[in-house]
Each structure stands twice: as C-alpha cells, then as structure tokens.
BABA-93616 format. One record per atom (N, C-alpha, C, CB): residue number from 1; residue in three letters; atom name; z, y, x. Coordinates in steps of 0.05 Angstrom, whole numbers, plus 5000, padded with zeros to 4 digits. Last residue first. Glycine has a CB too. Example, Ala and Ser with C-alpha at 12.3 -4.5 7.8 and 13.67 -1.06 7.14 Angstrom:
> 2, ser, N, 5142, 4955, 5257
> 2, ser, CA, 5143, 4979, 5273
> 2, ser, C, 5157, 5001, 5258
> 2, ser, CB, 5114, 4988, 5282
> 1, ala, N, 5156, 4886, 5264
> 1, ala, CA, 5156, 4910, 5246
> 1, ala, C, 5156, 4934, 5264
> 1, ala, CB, 5181, 4911, 5226
# end
This chain:
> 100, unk, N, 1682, 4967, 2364
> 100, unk, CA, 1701, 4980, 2358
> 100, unk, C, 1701, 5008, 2361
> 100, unk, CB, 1717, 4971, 2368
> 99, unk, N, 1634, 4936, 2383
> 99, unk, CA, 1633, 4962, 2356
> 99, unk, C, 1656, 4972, 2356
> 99, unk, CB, 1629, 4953, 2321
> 98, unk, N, 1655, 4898, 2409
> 98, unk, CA, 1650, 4919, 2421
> 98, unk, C, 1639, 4942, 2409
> 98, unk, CB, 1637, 4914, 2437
> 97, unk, N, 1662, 4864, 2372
> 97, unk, CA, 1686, 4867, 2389
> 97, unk, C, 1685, 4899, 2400
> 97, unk, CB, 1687, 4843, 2416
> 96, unk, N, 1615, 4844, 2354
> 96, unk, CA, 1635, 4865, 2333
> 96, unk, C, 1649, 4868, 2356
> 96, unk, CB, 1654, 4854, 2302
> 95, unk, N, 1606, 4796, 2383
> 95, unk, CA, 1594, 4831, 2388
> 95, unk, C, 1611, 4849, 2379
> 95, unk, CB, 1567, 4840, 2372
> 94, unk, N, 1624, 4741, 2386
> 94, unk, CA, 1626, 4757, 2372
> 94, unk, C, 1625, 4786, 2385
> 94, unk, CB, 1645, 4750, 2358
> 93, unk, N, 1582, 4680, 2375
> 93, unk, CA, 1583, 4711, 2386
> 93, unk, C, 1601, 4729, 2372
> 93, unk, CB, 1554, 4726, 2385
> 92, unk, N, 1599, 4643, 2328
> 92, unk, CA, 1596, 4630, 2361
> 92, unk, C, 1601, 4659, 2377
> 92, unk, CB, 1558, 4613, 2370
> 91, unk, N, 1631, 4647, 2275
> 91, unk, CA, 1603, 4656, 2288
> 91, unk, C, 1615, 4653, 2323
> 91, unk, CB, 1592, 4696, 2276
> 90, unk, N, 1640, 4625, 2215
> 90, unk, CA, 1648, 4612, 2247
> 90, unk, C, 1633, 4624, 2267
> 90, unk, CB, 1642, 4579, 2252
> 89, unk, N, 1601, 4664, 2175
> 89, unk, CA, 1620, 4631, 2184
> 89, unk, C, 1617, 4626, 2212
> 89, unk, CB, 1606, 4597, 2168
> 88, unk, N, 1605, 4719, 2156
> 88, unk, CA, 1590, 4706, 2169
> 88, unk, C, 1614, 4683, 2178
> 88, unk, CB, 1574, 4726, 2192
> 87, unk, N, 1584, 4751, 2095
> 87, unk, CA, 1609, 4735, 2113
> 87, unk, C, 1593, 4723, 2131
> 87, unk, CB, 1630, 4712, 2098
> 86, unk, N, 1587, 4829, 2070
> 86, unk, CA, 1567, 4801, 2083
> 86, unk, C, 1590, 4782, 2103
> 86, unk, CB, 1534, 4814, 2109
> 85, unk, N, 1575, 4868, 2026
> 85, unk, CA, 1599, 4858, 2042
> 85, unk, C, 1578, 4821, 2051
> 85, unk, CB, 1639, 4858, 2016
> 84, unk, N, 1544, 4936, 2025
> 84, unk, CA, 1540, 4908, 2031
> 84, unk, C, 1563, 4895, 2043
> 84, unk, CB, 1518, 4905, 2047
> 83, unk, N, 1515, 4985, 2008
> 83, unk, CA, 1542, 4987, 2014
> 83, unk, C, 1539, 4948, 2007
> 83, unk, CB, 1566, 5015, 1991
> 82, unk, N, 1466, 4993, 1983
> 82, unk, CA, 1464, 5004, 2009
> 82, unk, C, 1496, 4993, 2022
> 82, unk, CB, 1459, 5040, 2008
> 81, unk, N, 1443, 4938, 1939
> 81, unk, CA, 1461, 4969, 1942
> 81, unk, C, 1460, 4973, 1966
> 81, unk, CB, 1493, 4971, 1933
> 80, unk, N, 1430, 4898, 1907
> 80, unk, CA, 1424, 4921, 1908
> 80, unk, C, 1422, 4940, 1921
> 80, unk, CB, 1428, 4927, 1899
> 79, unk, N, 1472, 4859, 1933
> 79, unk, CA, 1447, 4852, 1940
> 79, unk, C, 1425, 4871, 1933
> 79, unk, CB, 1442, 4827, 1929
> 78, unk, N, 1522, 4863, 1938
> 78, unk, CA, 1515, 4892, 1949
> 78, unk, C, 1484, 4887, 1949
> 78, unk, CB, 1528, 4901, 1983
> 77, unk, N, 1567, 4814, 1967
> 77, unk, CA, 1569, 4835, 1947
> 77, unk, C, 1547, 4857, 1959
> 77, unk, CB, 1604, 4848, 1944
> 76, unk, N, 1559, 4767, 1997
> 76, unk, CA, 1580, 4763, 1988
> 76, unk, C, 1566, 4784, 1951
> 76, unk, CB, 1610, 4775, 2014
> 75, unk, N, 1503, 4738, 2031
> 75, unk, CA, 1510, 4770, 2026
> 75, unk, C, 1530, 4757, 2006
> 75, unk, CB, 1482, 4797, 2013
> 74, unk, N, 1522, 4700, 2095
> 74, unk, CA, 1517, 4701, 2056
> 74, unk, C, 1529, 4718, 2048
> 74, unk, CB, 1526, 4678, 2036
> 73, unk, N, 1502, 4661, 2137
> 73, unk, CA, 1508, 4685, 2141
> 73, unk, C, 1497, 4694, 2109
> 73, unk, CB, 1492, 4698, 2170
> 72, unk, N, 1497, 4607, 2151
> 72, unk, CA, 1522, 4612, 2160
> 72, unk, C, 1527, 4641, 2148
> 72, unk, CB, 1525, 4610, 2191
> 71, unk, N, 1447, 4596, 2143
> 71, unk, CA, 1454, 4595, 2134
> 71, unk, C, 1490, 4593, 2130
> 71, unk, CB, 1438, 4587, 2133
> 70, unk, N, 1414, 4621, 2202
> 70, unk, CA, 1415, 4634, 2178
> 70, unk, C, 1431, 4625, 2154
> 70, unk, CB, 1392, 4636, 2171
> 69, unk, N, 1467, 4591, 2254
> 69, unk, CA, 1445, 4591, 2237
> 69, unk, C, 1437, 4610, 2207
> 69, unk, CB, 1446, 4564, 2230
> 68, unk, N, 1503, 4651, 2297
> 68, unk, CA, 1496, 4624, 2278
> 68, unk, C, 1469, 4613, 2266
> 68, unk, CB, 1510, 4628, 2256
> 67, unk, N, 1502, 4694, 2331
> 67, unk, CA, 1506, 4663, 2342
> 67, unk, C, 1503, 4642, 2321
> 67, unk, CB, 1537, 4659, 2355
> 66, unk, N, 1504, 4741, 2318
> 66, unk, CA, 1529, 4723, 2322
> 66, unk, C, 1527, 4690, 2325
> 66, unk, CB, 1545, 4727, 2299
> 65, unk, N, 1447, 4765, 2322
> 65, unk, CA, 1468, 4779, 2331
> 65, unk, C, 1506, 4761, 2333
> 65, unk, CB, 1465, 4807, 2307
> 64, unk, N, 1424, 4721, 2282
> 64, unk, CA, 1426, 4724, 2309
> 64, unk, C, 1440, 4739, 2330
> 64, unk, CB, 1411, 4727, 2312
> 63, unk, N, 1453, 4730, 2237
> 63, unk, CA, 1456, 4716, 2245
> 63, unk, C, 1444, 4704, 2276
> 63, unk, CB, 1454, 4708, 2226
> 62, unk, N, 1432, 4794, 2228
> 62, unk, CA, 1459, 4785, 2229
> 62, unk, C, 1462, 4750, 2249
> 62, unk, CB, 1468, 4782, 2192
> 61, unk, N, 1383, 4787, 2223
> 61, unk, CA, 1386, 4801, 2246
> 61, unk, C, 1418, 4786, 2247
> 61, unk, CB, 1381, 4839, 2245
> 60, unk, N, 1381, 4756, 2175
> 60, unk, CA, 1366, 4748, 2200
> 60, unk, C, 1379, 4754, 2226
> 60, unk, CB, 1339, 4759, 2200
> 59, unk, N, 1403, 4785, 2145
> 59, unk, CA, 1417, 4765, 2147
> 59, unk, C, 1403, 4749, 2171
> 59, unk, CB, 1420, 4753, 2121
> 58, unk, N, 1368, 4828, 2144
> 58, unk, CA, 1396, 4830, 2147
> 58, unk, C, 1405, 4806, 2154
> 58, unk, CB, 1410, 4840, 2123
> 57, unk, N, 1328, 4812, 2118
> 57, unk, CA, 1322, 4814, 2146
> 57, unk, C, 1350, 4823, 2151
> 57, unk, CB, 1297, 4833, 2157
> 56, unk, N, 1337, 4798, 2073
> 56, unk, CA, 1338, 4781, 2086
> 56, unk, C, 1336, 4790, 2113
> 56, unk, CB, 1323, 4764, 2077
> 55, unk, N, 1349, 4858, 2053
> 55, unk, CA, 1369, 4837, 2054
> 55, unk, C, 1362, 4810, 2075
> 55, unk, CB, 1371, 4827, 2023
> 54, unk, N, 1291, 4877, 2064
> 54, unk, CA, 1320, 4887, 2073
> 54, unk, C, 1332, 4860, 2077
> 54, unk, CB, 1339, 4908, 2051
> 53, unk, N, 1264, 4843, 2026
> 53, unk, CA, 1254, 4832, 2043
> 53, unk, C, 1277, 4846, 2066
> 53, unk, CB, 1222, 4837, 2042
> 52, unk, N, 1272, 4839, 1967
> 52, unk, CA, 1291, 4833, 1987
> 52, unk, C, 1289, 4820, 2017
> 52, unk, CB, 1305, 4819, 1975
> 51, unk, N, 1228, 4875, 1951
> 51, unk, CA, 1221, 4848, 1941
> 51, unk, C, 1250, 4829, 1958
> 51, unk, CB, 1182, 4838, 1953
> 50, unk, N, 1238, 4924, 2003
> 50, unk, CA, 1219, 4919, 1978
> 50, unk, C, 1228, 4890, 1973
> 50, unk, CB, 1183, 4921, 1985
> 49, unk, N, 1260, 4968, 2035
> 49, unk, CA, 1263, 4963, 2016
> 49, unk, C, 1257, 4936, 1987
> 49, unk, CB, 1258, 4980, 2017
> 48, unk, N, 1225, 4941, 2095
> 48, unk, CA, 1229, 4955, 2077
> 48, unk, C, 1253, 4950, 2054
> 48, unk, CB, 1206, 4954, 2069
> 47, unk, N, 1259, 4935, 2150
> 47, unk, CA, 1244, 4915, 2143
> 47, unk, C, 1247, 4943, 2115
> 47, unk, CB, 1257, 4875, 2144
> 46, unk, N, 1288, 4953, 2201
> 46, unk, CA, 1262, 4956, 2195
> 46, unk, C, 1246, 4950, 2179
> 46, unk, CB, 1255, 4951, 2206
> 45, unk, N, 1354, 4978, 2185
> 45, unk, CA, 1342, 4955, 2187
> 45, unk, C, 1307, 4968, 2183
> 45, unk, CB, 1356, 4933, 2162
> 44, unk, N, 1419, 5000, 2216
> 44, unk, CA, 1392, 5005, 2209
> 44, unk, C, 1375, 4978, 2208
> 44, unk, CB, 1380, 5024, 2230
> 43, unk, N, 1482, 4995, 2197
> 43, unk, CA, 1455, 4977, 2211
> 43, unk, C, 1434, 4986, 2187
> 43, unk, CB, 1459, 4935, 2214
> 42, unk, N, 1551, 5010, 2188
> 42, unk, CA, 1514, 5026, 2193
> 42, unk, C, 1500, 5006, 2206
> 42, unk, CB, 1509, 5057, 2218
> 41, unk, N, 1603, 4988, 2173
> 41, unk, CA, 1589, 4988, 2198
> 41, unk, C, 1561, 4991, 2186
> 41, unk, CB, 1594, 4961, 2217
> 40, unk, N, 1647, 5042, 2133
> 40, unk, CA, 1630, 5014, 2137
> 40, unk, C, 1619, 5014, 2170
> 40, unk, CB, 1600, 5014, 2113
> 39, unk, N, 1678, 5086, 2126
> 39, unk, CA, 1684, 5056, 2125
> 39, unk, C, 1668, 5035, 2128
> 39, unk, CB, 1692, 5050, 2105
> 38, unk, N, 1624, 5110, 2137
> 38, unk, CA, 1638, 5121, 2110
> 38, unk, C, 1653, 5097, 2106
> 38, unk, CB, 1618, 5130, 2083
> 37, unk, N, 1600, 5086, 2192
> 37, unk, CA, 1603, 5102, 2174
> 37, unk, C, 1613, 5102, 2138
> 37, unk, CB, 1584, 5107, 2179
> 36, unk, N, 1588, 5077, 2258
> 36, unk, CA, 1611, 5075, 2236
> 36, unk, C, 1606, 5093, 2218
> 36, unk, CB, 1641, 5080, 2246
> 35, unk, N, 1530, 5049, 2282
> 35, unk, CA, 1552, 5056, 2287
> 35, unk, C, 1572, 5052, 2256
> 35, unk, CB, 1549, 5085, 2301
> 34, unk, N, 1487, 5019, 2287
> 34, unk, CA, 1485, 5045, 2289
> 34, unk, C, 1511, 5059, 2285
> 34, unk, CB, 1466, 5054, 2273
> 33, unk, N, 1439, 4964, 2306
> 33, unk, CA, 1473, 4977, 2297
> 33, unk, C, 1474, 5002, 2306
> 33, unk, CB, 1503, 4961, 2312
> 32, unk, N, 1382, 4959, 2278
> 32, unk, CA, 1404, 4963, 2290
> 32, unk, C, 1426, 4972, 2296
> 32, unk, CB, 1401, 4965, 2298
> 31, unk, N, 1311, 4963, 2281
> 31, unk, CA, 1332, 4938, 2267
> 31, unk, C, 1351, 4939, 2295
> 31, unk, CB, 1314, 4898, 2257
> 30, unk, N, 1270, 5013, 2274
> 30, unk, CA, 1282, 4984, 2285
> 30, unk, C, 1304, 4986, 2277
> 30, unk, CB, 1283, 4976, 2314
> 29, unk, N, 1259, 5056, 2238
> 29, unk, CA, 1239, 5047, 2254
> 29, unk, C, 1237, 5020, 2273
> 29, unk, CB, 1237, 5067, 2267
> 28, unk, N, 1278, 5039, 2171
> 28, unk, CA, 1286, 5044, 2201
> 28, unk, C, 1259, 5048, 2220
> 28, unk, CB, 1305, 5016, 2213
> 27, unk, N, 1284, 5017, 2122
> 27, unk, CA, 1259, 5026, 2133
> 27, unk, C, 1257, 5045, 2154
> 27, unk, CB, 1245, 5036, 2115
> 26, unk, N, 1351, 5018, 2099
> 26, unk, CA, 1326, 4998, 2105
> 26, unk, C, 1294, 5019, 2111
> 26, unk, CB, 1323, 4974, 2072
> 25, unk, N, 1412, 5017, 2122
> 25, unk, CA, 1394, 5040, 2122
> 25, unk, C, 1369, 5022, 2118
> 25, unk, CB, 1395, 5060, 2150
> 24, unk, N, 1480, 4989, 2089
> 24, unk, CA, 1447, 4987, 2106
> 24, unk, C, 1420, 5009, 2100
> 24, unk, CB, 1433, 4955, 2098
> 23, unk, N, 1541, 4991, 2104
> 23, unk, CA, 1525, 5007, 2094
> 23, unk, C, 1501, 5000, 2110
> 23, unk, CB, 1536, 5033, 2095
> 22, unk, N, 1590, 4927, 2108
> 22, unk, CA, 1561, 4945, 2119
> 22, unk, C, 1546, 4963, 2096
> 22, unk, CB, 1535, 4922, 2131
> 21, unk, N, 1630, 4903, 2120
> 21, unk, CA, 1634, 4910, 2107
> 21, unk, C, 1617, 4934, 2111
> 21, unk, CB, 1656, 4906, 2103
> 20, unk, N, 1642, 4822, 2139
> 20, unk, CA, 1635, 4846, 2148
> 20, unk, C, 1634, 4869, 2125
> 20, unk, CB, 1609, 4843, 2162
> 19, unk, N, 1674, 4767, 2157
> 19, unk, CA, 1673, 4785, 2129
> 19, unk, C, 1673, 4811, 2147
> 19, unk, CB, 1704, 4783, 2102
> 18, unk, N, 1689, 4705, 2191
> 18, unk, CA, 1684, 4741, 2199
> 18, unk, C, 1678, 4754, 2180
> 18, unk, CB, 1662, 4750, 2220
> 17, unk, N, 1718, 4645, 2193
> 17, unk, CA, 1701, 4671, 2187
> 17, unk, C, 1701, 4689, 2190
> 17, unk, CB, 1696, 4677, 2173
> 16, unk, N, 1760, 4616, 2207
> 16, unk, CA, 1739, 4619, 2222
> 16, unk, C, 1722, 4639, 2218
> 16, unk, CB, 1728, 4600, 2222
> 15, unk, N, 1800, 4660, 2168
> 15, unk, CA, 1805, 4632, 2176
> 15, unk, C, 1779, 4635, 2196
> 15, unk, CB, 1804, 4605, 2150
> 14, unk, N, 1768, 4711, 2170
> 14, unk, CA, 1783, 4702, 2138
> 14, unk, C, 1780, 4669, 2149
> 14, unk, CB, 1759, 4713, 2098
> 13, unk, N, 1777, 4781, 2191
> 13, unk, CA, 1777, 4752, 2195
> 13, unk, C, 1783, 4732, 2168
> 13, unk, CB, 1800, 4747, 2217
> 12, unk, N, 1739, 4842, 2182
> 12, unk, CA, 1759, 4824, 2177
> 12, unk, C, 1756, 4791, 2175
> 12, unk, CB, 1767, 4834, 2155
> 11, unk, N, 1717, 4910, 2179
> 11, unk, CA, 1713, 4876, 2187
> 11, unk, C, 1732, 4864, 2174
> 11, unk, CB, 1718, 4865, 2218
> 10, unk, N, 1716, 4958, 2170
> 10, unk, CA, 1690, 4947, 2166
> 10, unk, C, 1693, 4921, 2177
> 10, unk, CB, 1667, 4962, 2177
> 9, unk, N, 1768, 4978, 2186
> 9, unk, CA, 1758, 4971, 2155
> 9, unk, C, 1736, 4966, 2151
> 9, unk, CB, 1762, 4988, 2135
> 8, unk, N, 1814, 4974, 2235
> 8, unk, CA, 1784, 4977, 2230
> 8, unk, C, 1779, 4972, 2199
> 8, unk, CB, 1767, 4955, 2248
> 7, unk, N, 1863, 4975, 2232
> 7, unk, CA, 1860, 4998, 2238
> 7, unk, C, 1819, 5001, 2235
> 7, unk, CB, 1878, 5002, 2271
> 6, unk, N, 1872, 4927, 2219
> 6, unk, CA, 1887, 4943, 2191
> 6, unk, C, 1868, 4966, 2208
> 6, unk, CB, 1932, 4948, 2185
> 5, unk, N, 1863, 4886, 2249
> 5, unk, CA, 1844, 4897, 2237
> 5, unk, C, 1851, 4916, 2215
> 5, unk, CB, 1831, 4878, 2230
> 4, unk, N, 1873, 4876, 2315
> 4, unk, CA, 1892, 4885, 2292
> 4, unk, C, 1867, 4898, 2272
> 4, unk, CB, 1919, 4909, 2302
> 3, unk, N, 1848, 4813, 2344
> 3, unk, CA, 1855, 4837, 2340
> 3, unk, C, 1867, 4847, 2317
> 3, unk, CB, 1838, 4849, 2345
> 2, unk, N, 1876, 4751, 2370
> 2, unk, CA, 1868, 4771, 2346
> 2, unk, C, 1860, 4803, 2348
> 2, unk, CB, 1892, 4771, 2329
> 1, unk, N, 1862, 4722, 2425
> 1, unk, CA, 1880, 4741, 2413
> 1, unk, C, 1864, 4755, 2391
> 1, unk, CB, 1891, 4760, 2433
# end
C-alpha cells in the first residue's frame, strides 16, 4: 500500500523510485538522520565539506540505508547546496517509512 505523500514533502514515489528532498548538515560528528526540517529530511553527514567528499558520502550512506548499489542513488539537484533532491532506484529497504 502506498502511502499518501501529499502530507509528507520530503519524499515521493516516481514508478519504482523513491525522490528524496534533503537538507544536509556536513561535518557532523556522525552520519545521520536527524529528522524534519524546513520541508526537507535533515541528514547529518561526517564527511567534510570539502572536494565532494559530503556528497559522496551522502550517496554512500544513502544507498546503504536502502538497500541498493551506489549506483542506484543520483544527486538529481543541490551538488552545491545544503538543500539536495536525491533519487534513489528501486530501493530494496525502505526506512523512510519510519521517518514519518
């Protein structure tokens, strides 16, 4: 069963895929979901700022947090920016359930 995603705005289904819609904190002390904020889902990440070493460790954490291979999991929008739309394909786990 679907859920109703009009009422969440940091997700959304797009056929098998999952389109996430993340504000990322980078130089965390660890790498982790931190809840809801400003429409987005908050993940703290440990990895610095630097050289897109964030980003990838985003897509690291991401794609183990759902079950796929790293190449299932592709920053869409935000490869600058703190405010990040990331898709994840067909993901085997799905956790988000329990971010709600």
């Amino acid at each position: 069963m679907a859920l109703d995603n009009r009422a969440v705005s940091w997700w959304r289904e797009d056929g098998d895929d999952l389109v996430l819609t993340l504000y990322v904190q980078p130089g965390a002390k660890r790498t982790e979901i931190q809840g809801r904020y400003d429409g987005a889902l908050k993940v703290r990440l440990a990895a610095p700022p630097v050289d897109g070493k964030a980003n990838q460790a985003l897509l690291r954490f991401l794609a183990d947090t759902f079950g796929v291979g790293l190449r299932a999991v592709t920053l869409e929008q935000g490869q600058s920016n703190r405010h990040k739309i990331v898709r994840i394909a067909a993901p085997t786990k799905r956790p988000d359930r329990e971010w709600l």
